[in-house]
C-alpha positions as CSV (number, residue, x, y, z in Angstrom):
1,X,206.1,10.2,42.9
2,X,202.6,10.8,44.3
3,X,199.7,11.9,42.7
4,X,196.5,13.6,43.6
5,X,193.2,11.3,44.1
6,X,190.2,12.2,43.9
7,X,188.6,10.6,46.3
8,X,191.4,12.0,48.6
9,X,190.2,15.2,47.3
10,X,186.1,15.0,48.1
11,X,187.4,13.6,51.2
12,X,189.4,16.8,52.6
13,X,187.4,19.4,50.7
14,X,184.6,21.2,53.0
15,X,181.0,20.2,52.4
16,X,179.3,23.2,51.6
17,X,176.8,25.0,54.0
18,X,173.1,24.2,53.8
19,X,171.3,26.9,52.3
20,X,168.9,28.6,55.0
21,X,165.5,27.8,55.0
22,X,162.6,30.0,53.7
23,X,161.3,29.9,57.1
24,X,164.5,31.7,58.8
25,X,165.2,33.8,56.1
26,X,161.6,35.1,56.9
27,X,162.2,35.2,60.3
28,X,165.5,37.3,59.9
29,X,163.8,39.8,57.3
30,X,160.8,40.3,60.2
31,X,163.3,40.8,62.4
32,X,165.3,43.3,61.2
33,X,162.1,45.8,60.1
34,X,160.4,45.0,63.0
35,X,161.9,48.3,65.0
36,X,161.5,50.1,61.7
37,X,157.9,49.1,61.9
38,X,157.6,50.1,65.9
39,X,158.8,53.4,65.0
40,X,156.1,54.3,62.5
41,X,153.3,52.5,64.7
42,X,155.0,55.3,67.8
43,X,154.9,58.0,65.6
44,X,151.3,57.1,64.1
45,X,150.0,57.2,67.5
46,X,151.8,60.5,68.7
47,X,150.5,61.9,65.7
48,X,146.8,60.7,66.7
49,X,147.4,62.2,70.3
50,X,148.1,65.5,69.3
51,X,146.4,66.3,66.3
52,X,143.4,67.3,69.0
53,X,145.8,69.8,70.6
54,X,147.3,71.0,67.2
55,X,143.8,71.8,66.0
56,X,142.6,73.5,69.0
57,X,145.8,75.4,68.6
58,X,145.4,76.3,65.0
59,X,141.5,76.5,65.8
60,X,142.2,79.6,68.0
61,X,143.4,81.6,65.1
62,X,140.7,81.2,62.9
63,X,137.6,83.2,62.8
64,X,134.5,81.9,64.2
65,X,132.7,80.6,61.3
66,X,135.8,78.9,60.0
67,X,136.1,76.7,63.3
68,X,134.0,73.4,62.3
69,X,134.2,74.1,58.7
70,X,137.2,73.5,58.5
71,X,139.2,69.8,60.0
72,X,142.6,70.8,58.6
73,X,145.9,72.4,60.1
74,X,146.5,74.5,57.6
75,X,145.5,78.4,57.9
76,X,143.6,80.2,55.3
77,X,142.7,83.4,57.5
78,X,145.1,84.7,60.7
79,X,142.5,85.5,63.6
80,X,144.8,86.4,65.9
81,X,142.4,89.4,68.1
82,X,140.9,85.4,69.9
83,X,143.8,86.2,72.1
84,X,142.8,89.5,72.8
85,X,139.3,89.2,72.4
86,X,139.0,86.3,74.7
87,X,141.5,87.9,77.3
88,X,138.7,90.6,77.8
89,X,135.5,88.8,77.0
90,X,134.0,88.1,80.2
91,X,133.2,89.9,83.3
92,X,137.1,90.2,84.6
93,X,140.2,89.9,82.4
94,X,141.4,86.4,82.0
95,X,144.4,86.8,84.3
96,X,141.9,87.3,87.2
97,X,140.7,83.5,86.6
98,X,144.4,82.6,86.2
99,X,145.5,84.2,89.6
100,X,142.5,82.6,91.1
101,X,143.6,79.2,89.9
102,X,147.0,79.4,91.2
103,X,145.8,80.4,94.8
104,X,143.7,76.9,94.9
105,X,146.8,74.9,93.0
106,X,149.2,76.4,95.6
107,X,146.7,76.1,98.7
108,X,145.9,72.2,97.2
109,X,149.8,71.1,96.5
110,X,151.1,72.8,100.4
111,X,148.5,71.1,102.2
112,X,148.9,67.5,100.0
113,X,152.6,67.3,100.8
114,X,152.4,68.5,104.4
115,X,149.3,66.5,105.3
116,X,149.8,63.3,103.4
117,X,154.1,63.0,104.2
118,X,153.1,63.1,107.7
119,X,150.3,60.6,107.6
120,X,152.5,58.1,104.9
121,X,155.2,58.4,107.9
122,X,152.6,57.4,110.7
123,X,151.5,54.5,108.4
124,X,155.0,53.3,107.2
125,X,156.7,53.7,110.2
126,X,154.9,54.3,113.8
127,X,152.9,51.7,115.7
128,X,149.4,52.0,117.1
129,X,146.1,50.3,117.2
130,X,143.8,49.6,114.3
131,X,146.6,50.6,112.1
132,X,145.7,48.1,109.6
133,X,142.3,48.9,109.3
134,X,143.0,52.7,108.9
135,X,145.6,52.0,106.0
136,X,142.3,49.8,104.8
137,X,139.8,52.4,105.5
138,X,142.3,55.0,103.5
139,X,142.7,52.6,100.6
140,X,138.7,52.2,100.3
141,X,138.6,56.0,100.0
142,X,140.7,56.0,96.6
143,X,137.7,53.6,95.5
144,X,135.1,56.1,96.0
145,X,134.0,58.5,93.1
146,X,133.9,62.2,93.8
147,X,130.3,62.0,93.2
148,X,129.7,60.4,95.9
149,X,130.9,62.8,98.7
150,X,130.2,65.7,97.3
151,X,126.3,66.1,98.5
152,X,127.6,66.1,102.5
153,X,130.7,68.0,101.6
154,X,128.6,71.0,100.5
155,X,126.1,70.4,103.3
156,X,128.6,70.5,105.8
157,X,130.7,73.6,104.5
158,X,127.4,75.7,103.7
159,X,127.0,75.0,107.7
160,X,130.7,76.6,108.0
161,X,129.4,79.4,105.8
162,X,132.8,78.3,103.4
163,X,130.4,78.6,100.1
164,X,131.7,80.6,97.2
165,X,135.4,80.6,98.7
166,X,138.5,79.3,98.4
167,X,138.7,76.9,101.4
168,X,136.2,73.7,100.6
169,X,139.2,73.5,97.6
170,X,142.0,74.2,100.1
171,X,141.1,73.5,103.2
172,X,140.4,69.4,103.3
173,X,143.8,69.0,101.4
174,X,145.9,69.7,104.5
175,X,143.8,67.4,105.9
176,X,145.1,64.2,104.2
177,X,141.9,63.7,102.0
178,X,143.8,62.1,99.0
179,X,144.7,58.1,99.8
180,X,146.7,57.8,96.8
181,X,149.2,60.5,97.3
182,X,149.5,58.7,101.1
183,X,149.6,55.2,99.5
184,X,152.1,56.6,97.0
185,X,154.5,57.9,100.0
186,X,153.6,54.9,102.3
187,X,155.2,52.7,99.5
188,X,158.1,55.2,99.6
189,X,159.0,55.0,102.9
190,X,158.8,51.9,103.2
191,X,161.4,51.1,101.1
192,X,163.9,53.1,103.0
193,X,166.3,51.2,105.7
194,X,165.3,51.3,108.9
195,X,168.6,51.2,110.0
196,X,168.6,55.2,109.3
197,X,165.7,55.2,111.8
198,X,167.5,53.6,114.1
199,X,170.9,55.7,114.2
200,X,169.3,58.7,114.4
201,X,167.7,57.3,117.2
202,X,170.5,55.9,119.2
203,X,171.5,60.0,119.0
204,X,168.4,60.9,120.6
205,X,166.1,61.9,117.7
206,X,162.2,61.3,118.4
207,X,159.7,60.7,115.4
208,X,159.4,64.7,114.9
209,X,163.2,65.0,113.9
210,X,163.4,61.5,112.2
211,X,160.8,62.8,110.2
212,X,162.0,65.9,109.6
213,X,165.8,65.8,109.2
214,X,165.8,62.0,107.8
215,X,162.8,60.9,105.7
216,X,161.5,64.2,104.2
217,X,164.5,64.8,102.7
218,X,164.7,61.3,100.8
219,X,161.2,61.7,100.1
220,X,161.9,64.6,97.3
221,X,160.7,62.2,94.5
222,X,157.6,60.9,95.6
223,X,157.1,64.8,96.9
224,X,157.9,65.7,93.2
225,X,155.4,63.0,91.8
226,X,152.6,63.9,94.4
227,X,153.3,67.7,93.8
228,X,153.0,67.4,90.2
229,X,149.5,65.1,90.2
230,X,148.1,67.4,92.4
231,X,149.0,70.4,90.0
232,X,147.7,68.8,87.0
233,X,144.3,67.6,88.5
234,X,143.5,70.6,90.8
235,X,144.4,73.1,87.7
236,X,142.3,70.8,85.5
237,X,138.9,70.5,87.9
238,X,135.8,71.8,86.9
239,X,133.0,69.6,88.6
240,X,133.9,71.0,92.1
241,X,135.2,74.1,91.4
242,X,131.8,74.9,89.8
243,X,130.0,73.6,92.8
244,X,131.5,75.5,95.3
245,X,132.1,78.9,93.4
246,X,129.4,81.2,92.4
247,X,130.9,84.5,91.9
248,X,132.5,85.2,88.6
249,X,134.9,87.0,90.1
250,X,136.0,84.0,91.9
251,X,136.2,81.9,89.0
252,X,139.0,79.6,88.5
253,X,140.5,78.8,84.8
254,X,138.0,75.6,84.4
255,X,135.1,77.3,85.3
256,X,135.7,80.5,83.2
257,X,136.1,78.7,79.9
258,X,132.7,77.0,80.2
259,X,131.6,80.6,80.2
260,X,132.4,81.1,76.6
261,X,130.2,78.9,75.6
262,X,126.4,79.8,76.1
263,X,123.3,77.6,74.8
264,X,121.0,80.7,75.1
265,X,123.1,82.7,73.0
266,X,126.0,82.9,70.6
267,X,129.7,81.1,71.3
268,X,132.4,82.7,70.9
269,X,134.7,79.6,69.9
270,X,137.7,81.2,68.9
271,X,138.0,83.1,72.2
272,X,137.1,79.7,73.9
273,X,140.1,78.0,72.1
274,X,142.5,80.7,72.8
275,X,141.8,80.7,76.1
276,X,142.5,77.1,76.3
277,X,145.7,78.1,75.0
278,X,147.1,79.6,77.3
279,X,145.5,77.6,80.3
280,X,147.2,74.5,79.2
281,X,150.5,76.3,79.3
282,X,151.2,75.9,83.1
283,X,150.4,72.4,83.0
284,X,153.1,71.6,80.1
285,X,155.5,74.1,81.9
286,X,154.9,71.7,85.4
287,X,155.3,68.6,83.4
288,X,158.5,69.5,81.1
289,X,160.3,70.6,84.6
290,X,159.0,68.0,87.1
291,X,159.4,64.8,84.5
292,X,162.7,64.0,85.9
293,X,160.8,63.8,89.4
294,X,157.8,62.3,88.6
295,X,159.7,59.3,86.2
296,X,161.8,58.8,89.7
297,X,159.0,58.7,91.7
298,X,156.6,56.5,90.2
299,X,159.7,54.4,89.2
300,X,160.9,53.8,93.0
301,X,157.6,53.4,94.3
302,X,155.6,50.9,91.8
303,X,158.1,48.3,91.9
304,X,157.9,48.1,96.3
């Protein structure tokens, strides 16, 4: 006959678990509401960014004397005749400053990705002397504020007789005149086998066919990317667009919406901000169906 002892008993029985320290039990609770907390810091600062475009959008259907008044979203009065008002306000109808905008966006984005592909493909791929120092010489130019050129660039096209036209806006675009979009592609290319290169030409393909039937095709996002950038920032420029145009009838979007606001005379505000409406419109429209593009290009040429 045995029986239990009870040191035999304290022997085999489990010792119990430490209790966690104050120290991890903080940690663990941080942990846990830390993407809780990430979310509501996101949102806070979405909400900051677009508060700015939610009141200009609320802002363009209130009357005029209700504008800066007024800091809220909420709408007390229903101005909706900005739209119409402002459509008609100046000289020409606003969809004559609209059509003028997308003749300079399309001239700019044509003669970016036909002028700067080719020179990105001469850079990433051809051979030929001082090469290094005119990849330098193009990199210095993305250094060099706007401001800086812009004295001889209207010297020299008031000699051409181009002033108060389209083509000091179009013109220098197809002639590779933006380093980033050619260090963007250079990058690109780069990053593409050469072995391609080289099959096509064992076949007999020169540069002009490699280019064409090989790398422009594999190009399509960092075409997307540039083609997008130069949308957004050509739509968007007002300091030379007002340098170079002088006829109101020739007025692009930028430089008709300054023309709602007048220091000799009564602003019309409401107009202004309905206006800017609609002129952001193409913008988010480029944006929301070129993001898939523009994500794969930066993504596949920042990390080369």
């Amino acid at each position: 006959m045995t029986t239990d002892s009870p040191i035999r008993d304290l022997a085999v029985a489990p010792a119990p678990a430490p209790a966690p320290a104050p120290s991890a039990r903080r940690r663990g609770r941080l942990r846990r509401a830390s993407p809780a907390l990430r979310h509501v810091l996101f949102i806070a600062m979405v909400a900051v960014a677009l508060y700015p475009v939610l009141w200009m959008v609320v802002s363009s259907l209130r009357p005029d004397g209700s504008i800066f008044t007024d800091s809220g979203l909420w709408l007390d009065t229903f101005a909706a005749e900005n739209y119409t008002d402002g459509w008609n306000a100046l000289t020409h109808p606003f969809s004559t400053y609209l059509l003028n905008s997308a003749v300079v966006v399309l001239g700019a984005v044509i003669g970016n990705l036909l002028a700067c592909s080719m020179t990105a493909y001469a850079f990433a791929r051809l051979s030929f002397r001082f090469k290094r120092t005119a990849f330098a010489i193009m990199l210095l130019t993305i250094m060099l504020p706007v401001h800086v050129v812009i004295v001889p660039q209207y010297v020299l096209f008031a000699q051409l007789g181009w002033i108060n036209s389209f083509l000091p806006l179009i013109v220098p675009k197809f002639l590779a005149t933006d380093g980033f979009f050619i260090f963007l592609m250079v990058q690109f290319i780069r990053g593409l086998p050469r072995e391609l290169d080289e099959a096509a030409r064992i076949d007999g393909a020169g540069h002009p066919r490699i280019f064409l039937r090989i790398i422009l095709p594999l190009m399509t996002p960092a075409l997307a990317t540039a083609a997008i950038f130069t949308f957004i920032w050509t739509w968007g420029d007002f300091f030379t667009q007002l340098i170079f145009l002088t006829d109101p009838a020739k007025y692009t979007v930028p430089v008709a919406l300054r023309s709602f606001v007048d220091a000799q005379s009564d602003s019309s505000y409401g107009s202004l901000f309905a206006m800017s409406v609609l002129s952001i419109i193409p913008v988010l429209l480029a944006f929301t169906f070129g993001q898939r593009y523009l994500i794969r290009g930066v993504a596949t040429t920042g990390g080369k």
